[in-house]
C-alpha positions in Angstrom: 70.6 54.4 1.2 71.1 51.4 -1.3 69.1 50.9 -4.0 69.7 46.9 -5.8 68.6 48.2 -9.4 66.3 45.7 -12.0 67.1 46.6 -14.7 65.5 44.6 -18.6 68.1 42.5 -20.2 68.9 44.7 -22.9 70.0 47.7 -20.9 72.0 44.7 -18.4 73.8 44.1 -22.0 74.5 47.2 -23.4 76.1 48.2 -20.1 78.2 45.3 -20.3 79.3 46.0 -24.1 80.1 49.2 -23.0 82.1 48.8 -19.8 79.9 50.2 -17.4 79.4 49.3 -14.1 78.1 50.5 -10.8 78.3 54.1 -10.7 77.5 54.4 -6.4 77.6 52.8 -3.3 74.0 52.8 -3.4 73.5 50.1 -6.4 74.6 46.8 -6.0 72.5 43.9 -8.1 74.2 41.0 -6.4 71.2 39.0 -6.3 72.3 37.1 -3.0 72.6 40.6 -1.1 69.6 41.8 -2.8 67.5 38.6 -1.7 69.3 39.1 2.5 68.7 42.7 2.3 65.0 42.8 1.5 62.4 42.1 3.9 59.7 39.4 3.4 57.3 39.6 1.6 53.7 41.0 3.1 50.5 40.7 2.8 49.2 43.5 0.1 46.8 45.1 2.1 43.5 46.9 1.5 42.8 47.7 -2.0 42.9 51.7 -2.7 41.3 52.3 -5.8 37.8 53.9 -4.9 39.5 55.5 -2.1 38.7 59.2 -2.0 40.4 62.0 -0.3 39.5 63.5 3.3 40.1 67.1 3.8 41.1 70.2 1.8 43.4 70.3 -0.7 47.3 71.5 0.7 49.7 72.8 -1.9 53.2 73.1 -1.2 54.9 76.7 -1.8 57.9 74.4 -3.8 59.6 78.2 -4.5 60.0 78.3 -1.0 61.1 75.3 -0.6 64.0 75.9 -2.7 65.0 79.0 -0.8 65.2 77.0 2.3 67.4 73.9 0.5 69.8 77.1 -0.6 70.0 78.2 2.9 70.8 75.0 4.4 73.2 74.0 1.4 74.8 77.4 2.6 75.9 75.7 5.8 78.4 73.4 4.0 78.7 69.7 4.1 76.9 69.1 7.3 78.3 65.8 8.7 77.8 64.3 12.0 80.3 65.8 14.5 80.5 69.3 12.3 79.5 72.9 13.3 77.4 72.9 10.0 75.3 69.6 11.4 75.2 72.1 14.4 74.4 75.2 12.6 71.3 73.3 10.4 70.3 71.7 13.3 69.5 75.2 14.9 68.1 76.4 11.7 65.3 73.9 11.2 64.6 74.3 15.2 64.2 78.0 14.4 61.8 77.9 11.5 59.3 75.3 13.7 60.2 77.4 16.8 56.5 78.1 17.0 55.4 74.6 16.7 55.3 71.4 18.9 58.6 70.0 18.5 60.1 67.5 20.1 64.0 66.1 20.0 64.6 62.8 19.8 69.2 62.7 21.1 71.0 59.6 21.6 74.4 58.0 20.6 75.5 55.7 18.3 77.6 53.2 18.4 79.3 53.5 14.6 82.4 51.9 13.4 83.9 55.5 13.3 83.6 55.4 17.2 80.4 56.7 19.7 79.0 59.9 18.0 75.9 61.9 19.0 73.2 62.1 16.5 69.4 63.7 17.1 66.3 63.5 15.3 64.1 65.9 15.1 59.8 65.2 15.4 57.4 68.5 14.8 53.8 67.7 15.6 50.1 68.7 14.3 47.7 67.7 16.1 44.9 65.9 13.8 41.2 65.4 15.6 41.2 62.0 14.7 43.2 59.5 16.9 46.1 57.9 14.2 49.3 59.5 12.8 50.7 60.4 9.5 54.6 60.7 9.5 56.6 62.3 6.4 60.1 62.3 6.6 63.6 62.9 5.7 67.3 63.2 6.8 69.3 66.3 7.0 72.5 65.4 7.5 75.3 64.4 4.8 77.9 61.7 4.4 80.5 60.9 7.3 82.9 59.4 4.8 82.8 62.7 2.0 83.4 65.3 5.2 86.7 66.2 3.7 85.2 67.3 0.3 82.7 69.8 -0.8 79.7 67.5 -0.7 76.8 69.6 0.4 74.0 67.1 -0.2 71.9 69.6 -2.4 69.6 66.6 -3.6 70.5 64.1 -0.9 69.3 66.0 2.4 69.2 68.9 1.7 65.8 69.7 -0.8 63.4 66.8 1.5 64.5 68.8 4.6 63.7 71.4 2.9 60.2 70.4 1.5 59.5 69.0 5.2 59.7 72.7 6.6 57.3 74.3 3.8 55.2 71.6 4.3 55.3 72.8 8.1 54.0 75.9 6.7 51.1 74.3 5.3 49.9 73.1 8.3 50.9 75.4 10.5 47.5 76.9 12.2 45.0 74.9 10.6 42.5 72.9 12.2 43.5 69.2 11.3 40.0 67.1 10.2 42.4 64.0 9.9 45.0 62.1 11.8 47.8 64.1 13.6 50.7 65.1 11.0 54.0 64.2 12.3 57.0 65.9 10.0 60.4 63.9 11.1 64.1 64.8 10.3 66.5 61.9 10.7 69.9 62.0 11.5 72.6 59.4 11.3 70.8 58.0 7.5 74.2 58.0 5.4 76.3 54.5 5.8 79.3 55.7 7.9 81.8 54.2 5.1 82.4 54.3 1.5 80.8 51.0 0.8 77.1 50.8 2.0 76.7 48.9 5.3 73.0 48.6 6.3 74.2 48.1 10.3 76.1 51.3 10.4 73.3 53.3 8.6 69.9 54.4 9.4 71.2 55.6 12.7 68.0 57.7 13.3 65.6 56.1 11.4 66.5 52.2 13.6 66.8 54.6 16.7 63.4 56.6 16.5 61.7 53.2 15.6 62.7 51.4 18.5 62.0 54.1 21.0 58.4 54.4 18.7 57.6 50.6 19.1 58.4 50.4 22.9 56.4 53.2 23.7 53.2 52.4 21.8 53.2 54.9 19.4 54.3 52.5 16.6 50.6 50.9 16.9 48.8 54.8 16.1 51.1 55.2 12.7 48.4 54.8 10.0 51.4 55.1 7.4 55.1 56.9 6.8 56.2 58.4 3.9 60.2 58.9 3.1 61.1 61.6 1.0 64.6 60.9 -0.6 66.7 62.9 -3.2 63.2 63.9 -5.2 64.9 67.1 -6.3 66.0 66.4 -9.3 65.3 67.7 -12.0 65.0 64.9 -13.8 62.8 63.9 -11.3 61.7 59.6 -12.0 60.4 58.5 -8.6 60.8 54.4 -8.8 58.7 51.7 -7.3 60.2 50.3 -4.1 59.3 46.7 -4.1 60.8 47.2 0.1 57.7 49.9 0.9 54.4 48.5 1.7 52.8 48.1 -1.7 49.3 49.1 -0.7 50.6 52.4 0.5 52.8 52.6 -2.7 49.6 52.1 -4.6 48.3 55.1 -2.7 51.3 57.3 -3.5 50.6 56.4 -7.3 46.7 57.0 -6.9 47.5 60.3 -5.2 50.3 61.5 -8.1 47.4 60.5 -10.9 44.8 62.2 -9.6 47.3 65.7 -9.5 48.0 65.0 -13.0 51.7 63.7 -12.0 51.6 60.0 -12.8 54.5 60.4 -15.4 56.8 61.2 -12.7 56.1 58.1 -11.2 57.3 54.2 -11.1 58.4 54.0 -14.4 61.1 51.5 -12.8 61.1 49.7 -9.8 64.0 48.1 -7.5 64.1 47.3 -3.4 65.5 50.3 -1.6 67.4 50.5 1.9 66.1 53.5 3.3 65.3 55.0 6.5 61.8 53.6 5.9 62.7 50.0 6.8 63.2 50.0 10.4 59.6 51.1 10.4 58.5 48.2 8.4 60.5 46.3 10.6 58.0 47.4 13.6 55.3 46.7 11.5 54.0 50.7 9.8 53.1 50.7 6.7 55.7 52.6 4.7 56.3 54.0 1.2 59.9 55.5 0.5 59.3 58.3 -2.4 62.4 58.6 -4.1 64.1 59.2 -7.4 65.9 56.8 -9.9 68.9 57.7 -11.3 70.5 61.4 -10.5 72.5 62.6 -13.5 73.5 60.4 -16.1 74.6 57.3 -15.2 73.9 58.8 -11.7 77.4 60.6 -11.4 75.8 63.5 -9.4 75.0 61.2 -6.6 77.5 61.7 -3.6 79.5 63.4 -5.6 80.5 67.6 -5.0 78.2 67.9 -7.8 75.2 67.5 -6.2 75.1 70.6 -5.7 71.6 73.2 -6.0 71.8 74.1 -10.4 70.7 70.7 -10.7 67.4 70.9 -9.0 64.1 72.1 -10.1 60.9 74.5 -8.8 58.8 71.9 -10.4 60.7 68.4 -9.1 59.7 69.7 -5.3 56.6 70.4 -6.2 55.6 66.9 -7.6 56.9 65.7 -4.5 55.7 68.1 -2.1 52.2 68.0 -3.3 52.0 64.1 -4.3 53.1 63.6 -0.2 50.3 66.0 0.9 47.6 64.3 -1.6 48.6 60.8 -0.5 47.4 62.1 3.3 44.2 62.8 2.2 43.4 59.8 0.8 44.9 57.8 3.9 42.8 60.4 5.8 39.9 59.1 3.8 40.3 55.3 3.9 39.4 56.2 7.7 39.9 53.3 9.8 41.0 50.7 6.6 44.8 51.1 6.7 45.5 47.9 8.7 49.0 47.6 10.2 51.9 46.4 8.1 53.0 42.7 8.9 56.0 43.0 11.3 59.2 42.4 9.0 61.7 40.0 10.2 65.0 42.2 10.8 
């Protein structure tokens, strides 16, 4: 993903004194990209203030969680077209292997030539009609396969979250919409320098095939969890999610007690959430600022599992499962996003 950082004149200036500059592929403030990459503006939405939440309360088991981002960090950099993509592809089909899951396989047409890619959907069935999606990607960087790049933060933690949240739900009754828990493939930008077109592989993929079939129309709202490992964990307001559902995030983190973890900055994101704006679901992409300083652990070999925290995945983990229950409990309200011009 890229994120097109805001930053307050001061800190613009002192980065300049000092001789900094962009530390990733992922930040670029070019205000005329920033303006082409962002979608239009929408319309905000219900308002979520006295919403209240549906349901039991879930907590995630975040120690678990961090056993399982070990495990699949254990694979090695897991790039599309390796036997570790392979291998952690078998490995997430194994811990849902007594769930609905369903596998989503197709080919993209990337500038490093045709390469197979799958996403990965595991289903609970809600008694209401509407879905909730969370999601992630699993894989790691195309363009870093010839280092030691495992993705610890970036893939490897949300993936991680994503299957001990599957143990949350697994074999309970459902009072609200149906839980969809979605692993992307294909999200990292093929090349060193971020290119939106040959990106989001399975996020632009599973969209499509979701608006043509219908079930784009039954998505009551998607949350993207991105790199919220950290340990520093500042989860930043995307000004490219849906900001009703954002709000809803935020509402969700205050009412756990969280709310310092949360949109202390804000800049416009491109994520595996906008194809879904694009096809008009409300979206909310929850994802840290900064990794490291300056963010020099981002796609980096030192983005690796010491610089994670316990606690970081379970702000996340728990935030995500609060925000369902209060989509769960503004019932019918959550209106469909404005479709987004691509």
């Amino acid at each position: 993903m890229i994120l097109h950082w805001k930053r307050s004149l001061w800190l613009v200036l002192i980065f300049a004194l000092l001789g900094f500059g962009c530390s990733n592929d992922k930040a670029n403030s070019a205000a005329t990209e920033a303006a082409s990459a962002q979608p239009q503006a929408t319309p905000a939405g219900p308002s979520v203030k006295d919403v209240q939440p549906a349901g039991p309360a879930m907590h995630v088991d975040a120690a678990r969680a961090m056993q399982y981002t070990k495990e699949i960090v254990a694979f090695g950099p897991r790039w599309d077209g390796s036997k570790a993509l392979d291998q952690v592809r078998a490995y997430i089909k194994n811990k849902l292997k007594n769930d609905h899951v369903e596998e989503d396989d197709f080919v993209a047409e990337t500038s490093q030539g045709k390469i197979p890619m799958r996403n990965i959907i595991v289903k609970f069935q809600g008694a209401k009609d509407g879905i909730i999606v969370l999601s992630s990607h699993y894989e790691t960087n195309y363009w870093l396969r010839n280092t030691s790049f495992v993705g610890a933060n970036d893939g490897a933690c949300t993936s991680a979250l994503l299957l001990a949240i599957a143990d949350q739900l697994r074999g309970k009754k459902l009072e609200g919409y149906s839980i969809w828990l979605a692993f992307f493939d294909g999200e990292e930008s093929m090349v060193r320098r971020w290119n939106t077109a040959d990106a989001l592989w399975g996020s632009r993929h599973l969209a499509q095939k979701w608006q043509a079939d219908g079930t784009s129309k039954k998505i009551k709202g998607l949350l993207l969890l991105d790199m919220i490992g950290d340990a520093d964990l500042r989860v930043i307001r995307d000004e490219n999610s849906t900001p009703w559902l954002e709000e809803l995030v935020l509402q969700a983190a205050t009412r756990l007690g969280y709310q310092s973890y949360f949109f202390r900055e804000s800049t416009a994101v491109e994520d595996d959430h906008l194809p879904f704006a694009h096809v008009g679901i409300p979206v909310a992409d929850m994802i840290d600022g900064p990794y490291g300083y300056n963010d020099s652990f981002h796609h980096t070999p030192e983005d690796t599992v010491d610089k994670l925290s316990v606690k970081s995945l379970q702000v996340a983990g728990d935030v995500a499962l609060e925000t369902i229950r209060l989509l769960n409990g503004m019932g019918e309200a959550p209106p469909q996003q404005q479709r987004v011009p691509s």
